[in-house]
PLY file of the C-alpha trace (Angstrom):
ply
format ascii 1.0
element vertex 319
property float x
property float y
property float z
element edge 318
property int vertex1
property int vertex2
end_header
4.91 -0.67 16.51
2.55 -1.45 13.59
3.24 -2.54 9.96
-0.22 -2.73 7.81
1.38 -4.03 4.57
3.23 -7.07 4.13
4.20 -9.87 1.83
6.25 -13.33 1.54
7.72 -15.69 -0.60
5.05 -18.28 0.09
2.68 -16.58 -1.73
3.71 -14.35 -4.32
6.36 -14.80 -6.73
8.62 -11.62 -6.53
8.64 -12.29 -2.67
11.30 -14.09 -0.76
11.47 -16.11 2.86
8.41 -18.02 3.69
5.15 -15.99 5.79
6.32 -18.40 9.35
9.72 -16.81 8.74
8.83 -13.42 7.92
6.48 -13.13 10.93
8.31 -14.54 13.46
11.11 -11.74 12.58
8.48 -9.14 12.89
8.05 -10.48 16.33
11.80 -10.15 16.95
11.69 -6.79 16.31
8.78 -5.85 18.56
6.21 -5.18 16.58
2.75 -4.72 17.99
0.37 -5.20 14.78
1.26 -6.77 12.45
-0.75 -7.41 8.98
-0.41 -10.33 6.46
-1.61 -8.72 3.19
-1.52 -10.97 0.14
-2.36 -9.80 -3.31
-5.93 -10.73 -4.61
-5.88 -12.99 -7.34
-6.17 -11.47 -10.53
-8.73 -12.30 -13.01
-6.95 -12.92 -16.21
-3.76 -14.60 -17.09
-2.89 -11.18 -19.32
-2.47 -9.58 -15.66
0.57 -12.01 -15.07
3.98 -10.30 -14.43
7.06 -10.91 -16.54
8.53 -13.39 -13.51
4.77 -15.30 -12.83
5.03 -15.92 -16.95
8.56 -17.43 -16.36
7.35 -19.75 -13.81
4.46 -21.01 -15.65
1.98 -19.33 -13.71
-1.82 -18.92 -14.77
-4.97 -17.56 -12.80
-5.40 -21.29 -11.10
-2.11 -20.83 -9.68
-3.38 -17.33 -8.29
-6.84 -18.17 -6.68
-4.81 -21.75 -5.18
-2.00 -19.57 -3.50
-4.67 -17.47 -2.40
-6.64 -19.83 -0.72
-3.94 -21.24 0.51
-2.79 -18.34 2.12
-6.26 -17.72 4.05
-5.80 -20.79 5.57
-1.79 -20.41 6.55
-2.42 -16.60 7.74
-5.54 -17.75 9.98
-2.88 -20.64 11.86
-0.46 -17.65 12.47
-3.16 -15.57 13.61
-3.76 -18.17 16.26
-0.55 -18.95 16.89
0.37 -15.33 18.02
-2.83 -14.56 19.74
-1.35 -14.82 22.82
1.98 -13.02 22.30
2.53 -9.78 22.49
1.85 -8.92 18.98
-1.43 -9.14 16.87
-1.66 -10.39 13.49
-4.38 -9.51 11.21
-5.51 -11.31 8.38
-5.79 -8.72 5.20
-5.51 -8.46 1.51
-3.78 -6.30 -1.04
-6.75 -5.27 -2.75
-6.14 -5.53 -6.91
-7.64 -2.17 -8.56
-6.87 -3.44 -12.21
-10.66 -2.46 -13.41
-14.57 -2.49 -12.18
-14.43 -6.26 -12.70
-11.58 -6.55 -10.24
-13.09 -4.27 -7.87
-16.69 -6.18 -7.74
-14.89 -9.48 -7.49
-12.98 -7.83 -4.25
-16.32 -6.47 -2.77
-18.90 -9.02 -3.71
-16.25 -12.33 -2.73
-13.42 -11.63 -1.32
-14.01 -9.34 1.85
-17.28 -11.62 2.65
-14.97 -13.76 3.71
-15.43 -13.69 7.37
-11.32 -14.55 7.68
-10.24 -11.22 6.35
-9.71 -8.50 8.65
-8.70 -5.86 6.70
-7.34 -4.98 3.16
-5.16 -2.46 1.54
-6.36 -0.41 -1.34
-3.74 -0.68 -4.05
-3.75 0.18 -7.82
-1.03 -1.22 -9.65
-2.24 -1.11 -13.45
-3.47 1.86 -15.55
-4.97 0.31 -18.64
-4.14 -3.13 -18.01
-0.24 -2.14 -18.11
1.73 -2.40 -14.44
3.19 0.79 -13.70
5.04 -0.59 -10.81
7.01 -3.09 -12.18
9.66 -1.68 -14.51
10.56 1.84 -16.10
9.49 0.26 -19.64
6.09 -0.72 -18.57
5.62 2.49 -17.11
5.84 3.89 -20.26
3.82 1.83 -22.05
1.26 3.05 -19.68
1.55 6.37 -20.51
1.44 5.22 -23.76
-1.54 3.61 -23.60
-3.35 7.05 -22.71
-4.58 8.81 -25.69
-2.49 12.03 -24.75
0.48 9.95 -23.82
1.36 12.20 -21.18
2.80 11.74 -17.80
-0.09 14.42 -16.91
-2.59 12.13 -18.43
-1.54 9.07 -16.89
-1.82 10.25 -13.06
-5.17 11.53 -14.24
-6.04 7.83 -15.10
-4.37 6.35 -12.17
-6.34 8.39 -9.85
-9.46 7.96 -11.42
-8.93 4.41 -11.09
-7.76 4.69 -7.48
-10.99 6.82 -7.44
-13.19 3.53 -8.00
-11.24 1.08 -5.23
-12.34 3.53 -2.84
-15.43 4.18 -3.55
-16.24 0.52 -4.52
-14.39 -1.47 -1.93
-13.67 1.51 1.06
-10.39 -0.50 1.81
-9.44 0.68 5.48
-5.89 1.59 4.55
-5.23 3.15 1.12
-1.54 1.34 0.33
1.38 3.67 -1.65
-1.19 6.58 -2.65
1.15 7.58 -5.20
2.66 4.84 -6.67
2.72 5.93 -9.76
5.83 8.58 -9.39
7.71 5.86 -8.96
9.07 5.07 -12.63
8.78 8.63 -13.48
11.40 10.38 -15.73
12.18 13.23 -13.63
14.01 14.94 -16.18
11.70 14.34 -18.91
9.59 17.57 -19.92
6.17 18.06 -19.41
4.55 19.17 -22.73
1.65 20.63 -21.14
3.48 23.00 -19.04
7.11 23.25 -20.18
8.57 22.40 -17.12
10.45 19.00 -16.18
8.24 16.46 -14.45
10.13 16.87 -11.06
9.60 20.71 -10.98
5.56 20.41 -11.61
3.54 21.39 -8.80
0.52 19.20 -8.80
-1.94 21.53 -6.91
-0.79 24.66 -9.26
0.02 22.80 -12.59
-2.13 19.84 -13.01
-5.08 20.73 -11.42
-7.82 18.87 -12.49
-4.88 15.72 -11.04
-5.13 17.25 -7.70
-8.59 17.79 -7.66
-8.98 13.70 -8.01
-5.93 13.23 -5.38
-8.07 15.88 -3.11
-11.55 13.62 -3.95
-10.20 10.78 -2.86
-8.66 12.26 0.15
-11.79 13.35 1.59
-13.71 10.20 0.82
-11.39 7.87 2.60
-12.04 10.25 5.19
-15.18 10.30 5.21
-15.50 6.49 6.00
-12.53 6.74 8.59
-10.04 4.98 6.07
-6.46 5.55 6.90
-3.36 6.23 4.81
-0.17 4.50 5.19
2.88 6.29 4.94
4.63 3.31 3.51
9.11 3.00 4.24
9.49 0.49 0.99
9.61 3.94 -1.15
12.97 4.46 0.75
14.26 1.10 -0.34
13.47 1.93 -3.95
15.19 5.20 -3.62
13.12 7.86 -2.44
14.06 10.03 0.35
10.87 9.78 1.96
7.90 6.91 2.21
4.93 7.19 -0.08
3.66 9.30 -0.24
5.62 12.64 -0.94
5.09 15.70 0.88
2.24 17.59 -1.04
-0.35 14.42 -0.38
0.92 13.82 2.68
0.15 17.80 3.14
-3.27 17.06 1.47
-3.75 14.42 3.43
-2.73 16.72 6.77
-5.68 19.03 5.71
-8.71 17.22 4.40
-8.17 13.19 5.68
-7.71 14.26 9.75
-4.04 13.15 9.11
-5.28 9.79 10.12
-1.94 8.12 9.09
-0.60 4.52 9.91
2.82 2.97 8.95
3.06 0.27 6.78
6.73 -1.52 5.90
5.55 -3.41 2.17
8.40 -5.90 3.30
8.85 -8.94 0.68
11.11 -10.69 2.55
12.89 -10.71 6.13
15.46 -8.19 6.01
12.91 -5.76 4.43
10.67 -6.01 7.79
10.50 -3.12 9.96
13.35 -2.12 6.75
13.59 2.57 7.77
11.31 2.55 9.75
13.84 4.68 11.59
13.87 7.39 8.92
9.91 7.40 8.57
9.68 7.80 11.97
12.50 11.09 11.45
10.05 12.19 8.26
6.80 11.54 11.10
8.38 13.51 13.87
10.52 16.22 11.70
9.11 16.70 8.41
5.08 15.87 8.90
4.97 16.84 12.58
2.31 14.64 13.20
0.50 14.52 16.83
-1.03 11.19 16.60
-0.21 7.57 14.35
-3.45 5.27 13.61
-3.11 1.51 13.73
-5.43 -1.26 13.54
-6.00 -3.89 16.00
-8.25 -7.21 16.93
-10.50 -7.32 19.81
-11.96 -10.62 21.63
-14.50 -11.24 19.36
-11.64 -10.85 16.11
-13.43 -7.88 15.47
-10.97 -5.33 13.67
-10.89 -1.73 15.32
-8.68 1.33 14.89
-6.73 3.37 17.83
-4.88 6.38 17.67
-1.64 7.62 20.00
0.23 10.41 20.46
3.64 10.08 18.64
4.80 11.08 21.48
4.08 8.38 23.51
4.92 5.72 20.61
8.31 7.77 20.30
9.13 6.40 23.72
8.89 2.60 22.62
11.89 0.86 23.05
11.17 -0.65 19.35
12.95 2.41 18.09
16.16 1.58 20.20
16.99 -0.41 17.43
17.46 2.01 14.95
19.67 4.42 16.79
0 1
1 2
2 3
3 4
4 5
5 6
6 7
7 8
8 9
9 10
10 11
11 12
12 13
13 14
14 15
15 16
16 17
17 18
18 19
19 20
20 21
21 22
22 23
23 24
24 25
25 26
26 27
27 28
28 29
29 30
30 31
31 32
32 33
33 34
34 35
35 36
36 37
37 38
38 39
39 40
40 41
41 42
42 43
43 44
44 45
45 46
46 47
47 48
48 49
49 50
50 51
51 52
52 53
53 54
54 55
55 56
56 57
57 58
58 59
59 60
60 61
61 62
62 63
63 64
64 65
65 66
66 67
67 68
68 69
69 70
70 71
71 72
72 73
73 74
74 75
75 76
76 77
77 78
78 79
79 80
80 81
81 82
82 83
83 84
84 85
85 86
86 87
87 88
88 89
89 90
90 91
91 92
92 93
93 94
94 95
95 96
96 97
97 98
98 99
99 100
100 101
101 102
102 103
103 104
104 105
105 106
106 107
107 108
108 109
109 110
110 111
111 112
112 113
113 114
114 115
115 116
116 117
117 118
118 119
119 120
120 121
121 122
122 123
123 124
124 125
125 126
126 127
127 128
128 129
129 130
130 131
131 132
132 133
133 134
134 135
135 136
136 137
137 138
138 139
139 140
140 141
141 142
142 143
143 144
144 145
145 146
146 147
147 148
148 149
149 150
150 151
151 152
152 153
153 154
154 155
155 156
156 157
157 158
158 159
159 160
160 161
161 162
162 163
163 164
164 165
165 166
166 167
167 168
168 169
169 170
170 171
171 172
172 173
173 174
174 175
175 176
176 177
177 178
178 179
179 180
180 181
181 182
182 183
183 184
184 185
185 186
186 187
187 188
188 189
189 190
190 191
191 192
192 193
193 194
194 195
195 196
196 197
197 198
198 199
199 200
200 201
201 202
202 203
203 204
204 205
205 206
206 207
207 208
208 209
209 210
210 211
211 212
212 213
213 214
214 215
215 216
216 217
217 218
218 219
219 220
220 221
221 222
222 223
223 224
224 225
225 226
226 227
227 228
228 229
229 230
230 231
231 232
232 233
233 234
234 235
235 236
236 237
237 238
238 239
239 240
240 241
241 242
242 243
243 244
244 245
245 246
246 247
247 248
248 249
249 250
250 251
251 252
252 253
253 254
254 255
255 256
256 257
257 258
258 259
259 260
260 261
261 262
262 263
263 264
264 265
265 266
266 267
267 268
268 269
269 270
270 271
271 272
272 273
273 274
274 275
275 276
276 277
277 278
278 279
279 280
280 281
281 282
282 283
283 284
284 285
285 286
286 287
287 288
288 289
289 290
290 291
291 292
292 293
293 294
294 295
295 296
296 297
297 298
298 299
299 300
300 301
301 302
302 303
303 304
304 305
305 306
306 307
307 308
308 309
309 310
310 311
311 312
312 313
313 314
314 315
315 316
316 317
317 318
């Protein structure tokens, strides 16, 4: 089995366990690929989250864990390279702004180490909208309409430029920003509460970006993770919800791959038994895309029936 989206407590401070440790349980619990995805550094100490300002943290601190982690991921590269389970060397690509997304393309993916990345956005207007309900809404806020309507347009938009500047080749949480959203709250622009809008029907110029950036992931043979940590956080279903992954169905060849976001041990591989029920039952997918390493470390992509993956004794585990 295959998780393309991972971090540790090594590296980042709202992780736990150290990368060795985090790894070697993916390897317990038979993964096949395995990805070591560390966030970019950010540019700007006014990016730092609430628990990075507590521990005195500044941009040195970022690029040094960074680099750090280039080096540490490349030894556990090696040391698994002749185990049963690859490990690819990846980033968690930082879509704050253009400047982020130049730094990205122009010095970090030149780096011959990295493998892969993952095409995040985790800021609209310089605010996180991942990290608490409050900064959510100062988000929204931040928008001149200071709607939730206006603040997916932003966020997509913005997701809009990581793809087209960087062409990450999996696109991480696609709609993160539902997380934090008041589902009871009203919608001004339609009257109805934010958990009863239909984006296709309501919003539309929203799902026309969502749609645009489907089809241009597709177009360079990006994939999409359907990502379990959603579940943890308490969604009934991984990122993303049914209506992109039903977008994604129609115009991005359903080319999805699983991805676990774990920040610590017990959150590796953490229901991947009810994604696989949401792959099987509720998507009805045919085939699951992963990435892999060949002899000459060269990253390629394969696709297999979820049939045939449905028979791996991985999922004996989570009977």
């Amino acid at each position: 089995m295959h998780s393309h989206h991972s971090h540790s407590g090594s590296y980042i401070s709202h992780g736990s366990d150290d990368l060795d440790s985090v790894v070697k349980r993916a390897h317990e619990l038979g993964f096949k690929t395995f990805c070591l995805t560390e966030h970019a550094p950010r540019l700007d100490d006014i990016y730092l989250y609430p628990e990075e300002i507590e521990k005195d943290y500044n941009v040195k601190n970022l690029f040094s864990n960074f680099e750090n982690y280039l080096v540490h991921a490349q030894k556990v590269q090696e040391e698994y390279r002749n185990s049963n389970m690859k490990i690819l060397v990846g980033v968690e690509i930082e879509g704050i702004d253009e400047k982020h997304i130049a730094y990205t393309r122009e010095e970090i993916l030149k780096n011959p180490v990295i493998n892969m990345s993952v095409g995040s956005v985790h800021f609209v207007n310089h605010i996180p909208i991942d990290f608490d309900a409050e900064q959510w809404l100062q988000a929204r806020d931040s928008i001149s309409e200071k709607t939730t309507r206006a603040l997916y347009k932003a966020y997509f938009l913005l997701q809009n430029q990581v793809i087209a500047g960087v062409k990450p080749l999996v696109i991480g949480h696609f709609d993160l920003i539902r997380l934090f959203q008041p589902e009871d709250e009203i919608d001004p622009t339609t009257g109805k509460s934010l958990r009863e809008v239909n984006l296709e029907r309501d919003w539309p110029e929203v799902w026309e970006i969502i749609i645009k950036n489907i089809k241009l992931v597709q177009s360079y043979g990006g994939l999409f993770e359907l990502n379990s940590s959603a579940i943890r956080k308490g969604w009934s279903t991984p990122y993303p919800r049914r209506d992109i992954c039903d977008a994604i169905i129609k115009f991005g060849d359903a080319r999805f791959c699983l991805s676990d976001d774990s920040h610590s041990i017990k959150q590796v591989g953490l229901n991947y038994g009810k994604m696989w029920d949401y792959v099987i039952h509720s998507l009805r997918l045919d085939y699951v895309y992963s990435l892999d390493i060949d002899e000459q470390n060269k990253t390629i992509i394969r696709k297999d029936p979820v049939d045939t993956l449905t028979q791996d004794r991985f999922w004996c585990q989570y009977k």
